[in-house]
Backbone as CSV, one residue per row, in Angstrom:
resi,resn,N_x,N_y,N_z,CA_x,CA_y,CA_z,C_x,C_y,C_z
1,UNK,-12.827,-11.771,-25.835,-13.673,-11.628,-24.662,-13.025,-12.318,-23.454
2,UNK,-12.582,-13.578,-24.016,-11.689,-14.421,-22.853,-10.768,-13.428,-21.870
3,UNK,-9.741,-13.435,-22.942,-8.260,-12.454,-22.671,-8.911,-11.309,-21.911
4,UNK,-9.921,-10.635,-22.428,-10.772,-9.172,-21.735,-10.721,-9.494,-20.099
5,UNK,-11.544,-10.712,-19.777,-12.171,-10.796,-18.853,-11.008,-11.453,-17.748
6,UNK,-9.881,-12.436,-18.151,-8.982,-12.735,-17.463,-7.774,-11.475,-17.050
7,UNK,-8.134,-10.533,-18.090,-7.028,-9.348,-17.381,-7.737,-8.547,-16.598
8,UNK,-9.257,-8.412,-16.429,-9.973,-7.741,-15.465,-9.469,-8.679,-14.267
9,UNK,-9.909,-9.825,-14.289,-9.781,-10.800,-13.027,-8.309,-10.435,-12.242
10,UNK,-7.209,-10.871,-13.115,-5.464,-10.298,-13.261,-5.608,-9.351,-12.169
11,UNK,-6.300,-8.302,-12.900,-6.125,-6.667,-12.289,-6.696,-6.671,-11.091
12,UNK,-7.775,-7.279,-10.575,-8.500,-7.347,-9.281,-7.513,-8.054,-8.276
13,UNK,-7.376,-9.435,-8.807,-6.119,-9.912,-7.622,-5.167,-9.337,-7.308
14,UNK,-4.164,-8.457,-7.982,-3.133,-7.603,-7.962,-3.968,-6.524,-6.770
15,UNK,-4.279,-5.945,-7.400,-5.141,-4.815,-6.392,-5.419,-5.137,-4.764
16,UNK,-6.092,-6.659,-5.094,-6.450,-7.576,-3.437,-5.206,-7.861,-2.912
17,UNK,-4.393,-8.197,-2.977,-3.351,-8.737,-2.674,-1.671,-7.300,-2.506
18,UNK,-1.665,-7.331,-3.543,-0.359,-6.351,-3.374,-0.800,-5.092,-2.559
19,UNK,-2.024,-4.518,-2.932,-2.175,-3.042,-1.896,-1.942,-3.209,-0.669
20,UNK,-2.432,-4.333,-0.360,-2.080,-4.132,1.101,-0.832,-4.703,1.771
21,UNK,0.071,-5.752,0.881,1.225,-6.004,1.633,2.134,-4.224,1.361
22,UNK,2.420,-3.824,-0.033,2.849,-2.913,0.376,2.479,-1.760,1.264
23,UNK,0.762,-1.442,1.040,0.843,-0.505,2.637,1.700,-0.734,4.313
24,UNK,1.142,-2.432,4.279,1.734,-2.745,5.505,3.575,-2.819,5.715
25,UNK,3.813,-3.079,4.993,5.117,-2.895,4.769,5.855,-1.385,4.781
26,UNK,5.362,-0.320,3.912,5.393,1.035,4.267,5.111,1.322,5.739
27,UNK,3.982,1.237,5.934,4.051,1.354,7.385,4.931,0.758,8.601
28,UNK,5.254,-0.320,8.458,6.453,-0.916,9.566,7.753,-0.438,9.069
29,UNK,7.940,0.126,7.570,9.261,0.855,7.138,9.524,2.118,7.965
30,UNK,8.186,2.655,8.164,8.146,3.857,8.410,8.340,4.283,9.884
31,UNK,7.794,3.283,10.688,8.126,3.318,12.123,9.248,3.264,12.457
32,UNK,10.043,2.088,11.687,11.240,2.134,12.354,11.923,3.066,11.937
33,UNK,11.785,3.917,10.806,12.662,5.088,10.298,12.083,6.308,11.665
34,UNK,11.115,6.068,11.985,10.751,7.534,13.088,11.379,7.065,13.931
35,UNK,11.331,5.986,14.778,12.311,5.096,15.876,13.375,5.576,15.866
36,UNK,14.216,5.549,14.771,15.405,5.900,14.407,15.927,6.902,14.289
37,UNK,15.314,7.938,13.792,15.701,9.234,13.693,14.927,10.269,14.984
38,UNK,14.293,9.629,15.714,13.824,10.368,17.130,12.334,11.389,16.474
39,UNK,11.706,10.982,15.302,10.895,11.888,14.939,10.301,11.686,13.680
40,UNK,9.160,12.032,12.889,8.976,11.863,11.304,10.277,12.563,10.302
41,UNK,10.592,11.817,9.270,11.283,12.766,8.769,10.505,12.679,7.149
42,UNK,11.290,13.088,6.238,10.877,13.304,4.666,10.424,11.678,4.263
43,UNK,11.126,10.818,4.652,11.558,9.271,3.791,9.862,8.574,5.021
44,UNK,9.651,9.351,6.322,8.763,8.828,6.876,7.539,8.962,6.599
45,UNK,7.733,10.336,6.404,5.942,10.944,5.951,5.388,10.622,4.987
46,UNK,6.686,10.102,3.707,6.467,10.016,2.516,5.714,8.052,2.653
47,UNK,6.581,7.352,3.445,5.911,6.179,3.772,4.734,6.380,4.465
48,UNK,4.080,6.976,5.013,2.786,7.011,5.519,1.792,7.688,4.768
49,UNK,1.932,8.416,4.008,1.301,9.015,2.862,0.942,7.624,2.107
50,UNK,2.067,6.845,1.829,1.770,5.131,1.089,0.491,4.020,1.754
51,UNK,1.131,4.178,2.754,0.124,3.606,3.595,-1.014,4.117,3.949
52,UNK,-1.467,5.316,3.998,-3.142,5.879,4.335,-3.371,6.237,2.898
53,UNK,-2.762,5.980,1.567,-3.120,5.562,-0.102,-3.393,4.174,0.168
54,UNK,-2.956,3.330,0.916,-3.340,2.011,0.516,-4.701,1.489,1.334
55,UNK,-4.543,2.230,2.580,-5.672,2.145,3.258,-7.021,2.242,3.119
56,UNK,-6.944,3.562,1.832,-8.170,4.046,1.195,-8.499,3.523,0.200
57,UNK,-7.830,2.424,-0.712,-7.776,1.848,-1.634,-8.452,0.181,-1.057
58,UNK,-7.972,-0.149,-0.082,-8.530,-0.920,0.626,-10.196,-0.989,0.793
59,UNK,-10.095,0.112,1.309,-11.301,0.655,1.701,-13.023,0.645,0.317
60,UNK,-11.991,1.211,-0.429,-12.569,1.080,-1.997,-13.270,-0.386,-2.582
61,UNK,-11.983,-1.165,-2.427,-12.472,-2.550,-3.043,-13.212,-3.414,-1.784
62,UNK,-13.201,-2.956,-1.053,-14.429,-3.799,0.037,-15.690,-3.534,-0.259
Protein backbone atom coordinates (compact mmCIF):
# COMPACT_ATOMS: atom_id res chain seq x y z
CA UNK A 1 0.00 0.00 0.00
CA UNK A 2 3.05 2.16 1.02
CA UNK A 3 5.11 1.59 -2.30
CA UNK A 4 1.32 2.04 -4.14
CA UNK A 5 0.82 5.32 -2.78
CA UNK A 6 4.52 6.78 -2.95
CA UNK A 7 4.61 5.94 -6.77
CA UNK A 8 1.22 7.75 -7.20
CA UNK A 9 2.81 10.75 -5.26
CA UNK A 10 6.37 10.00 -7.66
CA UNK A 11 4.03 10.23 -10.67
CA UNK A 12 2.22 13.53 -9.68
CA UNK A 13 5.51 15.46 -9.00
CA UNK A 14 7.03 14.34 -12.29
CA UNK A 15 3.90 15.47 -14.09
CA UNK A 16 4.02 19.06 -11.82
CA UNK A 17 7.29 19.75 -12.46
CA UNK A 18 8.78 18.27 -15.73
CA UNK A 19 5.58 19.17 -18.04
CA UNK A 20 6.13 22.31 -17.86
CA UNK A 21 9.92 22.90 -17.95
CA UNK A 22 9.88 20.86 -21.04
CA UNK A 23 6.93 22.74 -22.68
CA UNK A 24 8.74 25.92 -21.87
CA UNK A 25 11.79 24.91 -23.15
CA UNK A 26 10.16 23.55 -26.51
CA UNK A 27 8.77 26.65 -26.88
CA UNK A 28 11.93 29.02 -26.59
CA UNK A 29 13.59 26.00 -28.85
CA UNK A 30 11.15 26.71 -31.18
CA UNK A 31 11.32 30.43 -31.58
CA UNK A 32 14.62 30.61 -32.09
CA UNK A 33 14.49 27.84 -34.79
CA UNK A 34 11.59 30.21 -36.63
CA UNK A 35 14.08 33.29 -35.94
CA UNK A 36 16.44 31.39 -37.73
CA UNK A 37 15.11 29.96 -40.54
CA UNK A 38 12.86 33.24 -41.43
CA UNK A 39 9.60 31.07 -40.84
CA UNK A 40 7.99 27.73 -39.06
CA UNK A 41 9.63 24.84 -40.32
CA UNK A 42 9.09 20.78 -39.62
CA UNK A 43 11.63 20.73 -36.31
CA UNK A 44 9.34 24.09 -35.34
CA UNK A 45 5.86 23.01 -35.60
CA UNK A 46 6.83 19.82 -34.25
CA UNK A 47 8.16 21.92 -31.02
CA UNK A 48 4.98 23.74 -30.67
CA UNK A 49 2.77 20.88 -31.06
CA UNK A 50 5.07 19.94 -27.55
CA UNK A 51 4.31 22.86 -26.07
CA UNK A 52 0.35 23.41 -26.65
CA UNK A 53 0.59 19.16 -25.35
CA UNK A 54 2.09 20.55 -22.36
CA UNK A 55 -0.07 23.41 -22.03
CA UNK A 56 -3.13 21.24 -21.99
CA UNK A 57 -1.69 18.92 -19.64
CA UNK A 58 -1.06 21.79 -17.46
CA UNK A 59 -4.27 22.76 -17.75
CA UNK A 60 -5.52 19.20 -16.65
CA UNK A 61 -3.67 18.95 -13.36
CA UNK A 62 -4.85 22.40 -12.10
Amino acid sequence: MWAFLMRRVRTVLIAAVVVPVVSGVAGKIATRVERAQGGPTLVSRGLRLVESTGRRARRALA
